[in-house]
C-alpha positions as CSV (number, residue, x, y, z in Angstrom):
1,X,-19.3,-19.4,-2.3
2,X,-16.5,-19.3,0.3
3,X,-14.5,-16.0,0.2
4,X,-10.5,-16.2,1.7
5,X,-10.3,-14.4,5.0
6,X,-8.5,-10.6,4.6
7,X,-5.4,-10.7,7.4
8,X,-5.8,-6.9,8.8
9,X,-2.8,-5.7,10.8
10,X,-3.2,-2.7,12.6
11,X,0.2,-0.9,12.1
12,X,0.9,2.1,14.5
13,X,-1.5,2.3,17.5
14,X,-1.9,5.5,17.3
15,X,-3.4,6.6,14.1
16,X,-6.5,7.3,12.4
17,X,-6.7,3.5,11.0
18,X,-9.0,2.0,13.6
19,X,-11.3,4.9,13.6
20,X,-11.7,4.1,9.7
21,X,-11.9,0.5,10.1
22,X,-14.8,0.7,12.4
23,X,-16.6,2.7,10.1
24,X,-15.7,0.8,7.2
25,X,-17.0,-2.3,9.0
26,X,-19.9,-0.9,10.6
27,X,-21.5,0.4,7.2
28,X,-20.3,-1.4,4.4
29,X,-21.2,-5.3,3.2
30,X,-17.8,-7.4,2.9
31,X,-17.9,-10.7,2.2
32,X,-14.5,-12.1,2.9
33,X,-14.0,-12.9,6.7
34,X,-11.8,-10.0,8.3
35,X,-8.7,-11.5,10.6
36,X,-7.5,-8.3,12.7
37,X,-4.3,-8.2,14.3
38,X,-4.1,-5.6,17.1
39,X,-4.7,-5.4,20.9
40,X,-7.8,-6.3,22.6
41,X,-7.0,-3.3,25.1
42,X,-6.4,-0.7,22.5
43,X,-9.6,-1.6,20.6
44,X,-11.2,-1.3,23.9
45,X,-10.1,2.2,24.5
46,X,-10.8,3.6,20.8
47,X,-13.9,2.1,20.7
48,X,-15.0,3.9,23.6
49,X,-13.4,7.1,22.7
50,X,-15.0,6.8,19.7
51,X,-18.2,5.9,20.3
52,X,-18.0,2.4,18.3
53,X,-19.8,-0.7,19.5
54,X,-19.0,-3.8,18.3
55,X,-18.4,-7.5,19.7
56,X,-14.8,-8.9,20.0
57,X,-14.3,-12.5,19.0
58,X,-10.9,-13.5,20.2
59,X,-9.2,-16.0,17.9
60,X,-6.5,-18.4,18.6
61,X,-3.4,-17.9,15.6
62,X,-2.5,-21.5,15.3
63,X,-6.0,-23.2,14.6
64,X,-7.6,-20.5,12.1
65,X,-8.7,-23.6,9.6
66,X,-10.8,-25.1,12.4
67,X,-12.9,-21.8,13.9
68,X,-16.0,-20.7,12.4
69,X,-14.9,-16.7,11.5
70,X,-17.3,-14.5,9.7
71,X,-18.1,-10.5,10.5
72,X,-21.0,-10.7,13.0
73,X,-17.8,-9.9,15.4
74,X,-14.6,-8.1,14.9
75,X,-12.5,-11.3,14.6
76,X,-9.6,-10.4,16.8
77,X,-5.8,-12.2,17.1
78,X,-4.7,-10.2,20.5
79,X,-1.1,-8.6,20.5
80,X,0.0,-7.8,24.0
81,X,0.1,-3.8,24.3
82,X,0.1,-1.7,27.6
83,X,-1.4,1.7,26.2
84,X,-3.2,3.5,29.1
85,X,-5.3,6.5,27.0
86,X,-7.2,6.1,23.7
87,X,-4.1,8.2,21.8
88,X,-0.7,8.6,22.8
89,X,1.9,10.6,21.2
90,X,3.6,8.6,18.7
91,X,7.2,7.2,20.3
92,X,9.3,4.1,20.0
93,X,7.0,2.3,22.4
94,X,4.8,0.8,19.8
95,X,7.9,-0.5,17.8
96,X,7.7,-4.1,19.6
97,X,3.6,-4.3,19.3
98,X,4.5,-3.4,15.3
99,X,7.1,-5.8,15.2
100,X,4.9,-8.7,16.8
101,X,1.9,-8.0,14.4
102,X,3.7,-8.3,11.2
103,X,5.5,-11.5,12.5
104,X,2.2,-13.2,13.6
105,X,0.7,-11.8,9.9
106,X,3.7,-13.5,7.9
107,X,3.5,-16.2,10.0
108,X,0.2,-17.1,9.4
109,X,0.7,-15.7,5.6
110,X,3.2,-18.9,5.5
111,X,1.7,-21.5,7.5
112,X,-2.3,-21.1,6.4
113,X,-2.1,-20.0,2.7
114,X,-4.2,-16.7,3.2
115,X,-2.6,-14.6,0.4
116,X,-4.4,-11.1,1.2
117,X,-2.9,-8.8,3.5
118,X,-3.6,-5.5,4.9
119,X,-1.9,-3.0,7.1
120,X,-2.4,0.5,8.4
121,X,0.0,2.9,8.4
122,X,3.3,3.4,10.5
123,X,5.5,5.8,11.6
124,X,8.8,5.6,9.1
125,X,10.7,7.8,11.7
126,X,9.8,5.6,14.5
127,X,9.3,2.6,13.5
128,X,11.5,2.0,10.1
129,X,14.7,4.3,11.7
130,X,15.9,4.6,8.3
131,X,16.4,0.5,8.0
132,X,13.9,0.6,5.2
133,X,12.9,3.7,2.4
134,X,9.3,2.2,3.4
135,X,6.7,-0.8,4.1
136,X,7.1,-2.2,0.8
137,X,10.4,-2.6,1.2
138,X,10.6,-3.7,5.0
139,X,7.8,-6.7,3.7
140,X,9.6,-7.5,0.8
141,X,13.0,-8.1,2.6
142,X,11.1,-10.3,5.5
143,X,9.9,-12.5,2.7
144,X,13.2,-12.0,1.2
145,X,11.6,-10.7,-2.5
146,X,14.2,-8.5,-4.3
147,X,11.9,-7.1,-7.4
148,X,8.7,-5.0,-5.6
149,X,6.9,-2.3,-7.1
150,X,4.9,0.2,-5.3
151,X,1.5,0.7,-7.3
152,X,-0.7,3.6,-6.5
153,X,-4.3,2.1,-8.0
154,X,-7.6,3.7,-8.8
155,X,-9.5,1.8,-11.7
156,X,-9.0,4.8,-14.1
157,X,-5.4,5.4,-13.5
158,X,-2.5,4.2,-11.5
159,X,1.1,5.2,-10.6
160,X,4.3,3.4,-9.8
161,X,7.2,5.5,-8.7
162,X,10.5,3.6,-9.9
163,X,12.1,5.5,-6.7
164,X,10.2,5.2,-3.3
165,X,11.1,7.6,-0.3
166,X,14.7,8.7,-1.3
167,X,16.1,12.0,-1.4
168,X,15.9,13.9,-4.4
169,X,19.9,14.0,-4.8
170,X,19.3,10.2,-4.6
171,X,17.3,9.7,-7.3
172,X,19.6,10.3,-10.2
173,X,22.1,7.3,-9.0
174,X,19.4,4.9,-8.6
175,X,17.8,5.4,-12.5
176,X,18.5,2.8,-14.5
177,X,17.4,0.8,-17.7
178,X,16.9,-2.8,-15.2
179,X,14.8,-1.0,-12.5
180,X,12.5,0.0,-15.1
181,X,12.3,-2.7,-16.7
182,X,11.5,-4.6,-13.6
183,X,8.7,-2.4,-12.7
184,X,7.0,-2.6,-16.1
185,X,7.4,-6.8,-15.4
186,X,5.9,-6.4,-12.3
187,X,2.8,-4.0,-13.6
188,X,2.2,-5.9,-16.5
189,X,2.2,-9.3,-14.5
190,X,-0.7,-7.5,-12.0
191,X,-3.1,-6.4,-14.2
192,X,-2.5,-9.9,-16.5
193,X,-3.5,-11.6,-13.2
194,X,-5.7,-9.2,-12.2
195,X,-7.9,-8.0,-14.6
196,X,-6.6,-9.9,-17.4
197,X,-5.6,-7.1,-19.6
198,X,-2.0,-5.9,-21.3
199,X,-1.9,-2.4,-19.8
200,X,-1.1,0.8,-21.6
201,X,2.0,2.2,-19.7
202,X,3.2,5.9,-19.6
203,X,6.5,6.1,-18.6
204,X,7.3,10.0,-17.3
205,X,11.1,11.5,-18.5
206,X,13.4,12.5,-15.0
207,X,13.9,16.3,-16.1
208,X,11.4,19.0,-17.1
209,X,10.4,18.6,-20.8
210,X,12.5,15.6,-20.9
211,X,15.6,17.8,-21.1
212,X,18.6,18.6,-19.5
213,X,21.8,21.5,-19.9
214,X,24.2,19.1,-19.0
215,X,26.0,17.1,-21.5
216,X,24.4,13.6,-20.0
217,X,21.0,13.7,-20.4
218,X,19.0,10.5,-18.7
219,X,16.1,10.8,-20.7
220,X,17.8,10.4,-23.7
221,X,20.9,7.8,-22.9
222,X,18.7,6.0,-20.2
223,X,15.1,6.3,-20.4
224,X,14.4,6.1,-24.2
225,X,16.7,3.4,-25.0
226,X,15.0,1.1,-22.0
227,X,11.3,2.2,-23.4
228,X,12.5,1.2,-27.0
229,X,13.8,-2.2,-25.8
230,X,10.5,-2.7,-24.0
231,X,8.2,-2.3,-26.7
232,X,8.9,-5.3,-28.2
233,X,7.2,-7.1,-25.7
234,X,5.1,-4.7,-23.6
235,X,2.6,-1.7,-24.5
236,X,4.5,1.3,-23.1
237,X,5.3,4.7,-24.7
238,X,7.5,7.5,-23.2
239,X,9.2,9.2,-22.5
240,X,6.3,12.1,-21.2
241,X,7.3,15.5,-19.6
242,X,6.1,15.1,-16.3
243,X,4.1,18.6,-16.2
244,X,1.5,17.5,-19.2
245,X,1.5,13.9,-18.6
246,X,-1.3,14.3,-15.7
247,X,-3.6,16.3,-18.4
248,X,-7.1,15.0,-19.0
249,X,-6.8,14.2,-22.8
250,X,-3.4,12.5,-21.8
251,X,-3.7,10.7,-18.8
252,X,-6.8,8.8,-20.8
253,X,-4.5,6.8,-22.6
254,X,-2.8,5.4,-20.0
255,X,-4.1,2.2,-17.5
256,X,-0.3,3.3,-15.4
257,X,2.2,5.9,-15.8
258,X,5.2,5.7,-14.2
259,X,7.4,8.2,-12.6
260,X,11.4,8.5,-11.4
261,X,10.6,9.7,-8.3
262,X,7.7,9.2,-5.2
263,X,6.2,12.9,-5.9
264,X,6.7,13.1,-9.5
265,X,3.6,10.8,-9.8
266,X,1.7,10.7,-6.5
267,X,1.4,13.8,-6.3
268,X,-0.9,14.3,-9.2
269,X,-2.6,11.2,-8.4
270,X,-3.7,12.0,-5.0
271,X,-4.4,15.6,-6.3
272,X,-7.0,13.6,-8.9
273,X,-8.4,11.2,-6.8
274,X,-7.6,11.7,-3.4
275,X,-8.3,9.1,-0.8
276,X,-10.1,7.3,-3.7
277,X,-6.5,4.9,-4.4
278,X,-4.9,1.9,-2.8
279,X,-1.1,1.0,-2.1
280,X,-0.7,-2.1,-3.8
281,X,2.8,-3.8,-3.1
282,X,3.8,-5.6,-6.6
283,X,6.2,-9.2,-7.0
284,X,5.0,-10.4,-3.5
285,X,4.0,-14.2,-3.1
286,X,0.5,-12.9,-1.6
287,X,-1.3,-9.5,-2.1
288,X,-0.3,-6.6,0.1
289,X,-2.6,-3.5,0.2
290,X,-2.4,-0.8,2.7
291,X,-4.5,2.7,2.5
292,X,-3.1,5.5,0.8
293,X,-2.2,7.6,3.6
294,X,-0.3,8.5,6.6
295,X,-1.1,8.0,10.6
296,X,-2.6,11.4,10.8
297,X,-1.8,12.0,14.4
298,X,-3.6,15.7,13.7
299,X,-6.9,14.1,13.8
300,X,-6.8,11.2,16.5
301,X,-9.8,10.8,18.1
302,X,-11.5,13.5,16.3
303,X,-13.7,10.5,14.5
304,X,-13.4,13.1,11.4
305,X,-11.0,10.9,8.9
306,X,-12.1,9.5,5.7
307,X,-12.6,5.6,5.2
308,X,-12.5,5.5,1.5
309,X,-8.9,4.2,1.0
310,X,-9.7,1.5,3.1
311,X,-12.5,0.7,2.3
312,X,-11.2,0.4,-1.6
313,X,-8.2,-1.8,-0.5
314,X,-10.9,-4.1,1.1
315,X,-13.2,-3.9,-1.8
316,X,-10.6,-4.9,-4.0
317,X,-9.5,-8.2,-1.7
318,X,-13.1,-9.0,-1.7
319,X,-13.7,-9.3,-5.4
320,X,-10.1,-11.1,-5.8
């Protein structure tokens, strides 16, 4: 059986990602040839610093169909980058390597039909400089998708935050009965495809106990109306104070619940699971994973960072 290749895209240079690549290639079985995008140099470095041995095929972008690629050798598509230590501090100076990654990864996305995509993290501050809430967003304009959904996954229970990265004074403006409907589209469509279920869909209420002392309440002119509507067509129930949703007897009922705001659901998810969950980016023309966490610059080169996030985004390209 042939397995699609897995485009890898390095994101920030200097971040924990290629320390848990290495060690999610060097231990684990994948099947699916892995494409990375990075530079030959910095892989060079890190490797050494790190105490990682592995060979380096060099590909060439624009005749992938006709080179034999499997994981004997990190299959490498070489990005020009002029870093002179294993870590640097993070600055503006990776912004062009970034840049010149994703545009050779949606380029080939486009031109070669591979459909599954992964990228490490970035810097938002640096990198995004408030142009985009996030990566989900920044992809989805480049392939110019308007209805994306962020989805936290684990197998027992997922999360999709209706609001990404936005101020909490933000959120309230941005609440309405489309965007949730949209999401709930988008989830239901992923795990049709996916695992070919209908999910069961918590949806969380915006203020504690799903109340509020002023005279317009969301959860009861926005929220309820917009779950009611979307029962004819969809499983979903709601609206759930956010403070018992998360509950062992609750949270069982659920395949996703979804929250107003980024923290109201990821931070009980990540408090569950951990680095056990994947970022999955929803309504995309090809699947977009990246691991569920940050570029760590506390622990570069300390070879102490935890694979499992991407190791489960991998996973889950391999068996789709």
């Amino acid at each position: 059986m042939n397995y699609s290749p897995i485009l890898v895209v390095t994101g920030e240079p200097n971040s924990i990602f290629l320390e848990i690549f290495f060690k999610v290639i060097n231990k684990n079985k994948i099947r699916s040839p892995i494409i990375l995008i990075s530079s030959k140099k910095l892989l060079n470095l890190q490797m050494r610093k790190l105490n990682f041995k592995k060979k380096i095929k060099i590909l060439q972008h624009l005749d992938l169909d006709n080179q034999k690629i499997d994981n004997k050798a990190i299959n490498l598509i070489d990005i020009e980058y002029d870093q002179k230590k294993a870590f640097e501090k993070i600055s503006k100076k990776s912004n062009l390597f970034i840049e010149n990654s994703f545009k050779l990864a949606f380029k080939i996305i486009r031109r070669n039909k591979i459909h599954k995509l992964i990228n490490g993290p970035i810097s938002k501050g640096t990198f995004l400089n408030k142009n985009f809430l996030g990566i989900t967003e920044y992809i989805s304009k480049k392939f110019s998708i308007k209805k994306t959904g962020m989805l936290i996954y684990n197998k027992n229970l997922s999360v999709c935050p209706i609001t990404t990265h936005l101020p909490l004074k933000q959120v309230v403006k941005k609440i309405n009965k489309k965007i949730i409907s949209d999401k709930v589209f988008l989830i239901n469509d992923f795990y049709k495809k996916y695992f070919n279920i209908k999910p069961s869909i918590g949806i969380l209420g915006l203020n504690p106990h799903c109340e509020s002392v002023h005279s317009f309440n969301e959860d009861e002119k926005i929220i309820k109306p917009c779950i009611k509507s979307l029962r004819k067509k969809y499983n979903v129930t709601g609206p759930y104070p956010a403070d018992t949703a998360f509950l062992k007897d609750n949270r069982k009922k659920f395949d996703v619940i979804i929250g107003m705001y980024h923290d109201q659901v990821l931070t009980p998810l990540k408090t569950l699971f951990e680095y056990d969950a994947i970022n999955i980016t929803l309504g995309l023309p090809f699947i977009r994973i990246s691991p569920d966490h940050g570029p760590n610059e506390k622990m570069l080169g300390m070879n102490k960072s935890n694979p499992t996030s991407l190791l489960k985004a991998i996973q889950f390209l391999d068996k789709n």
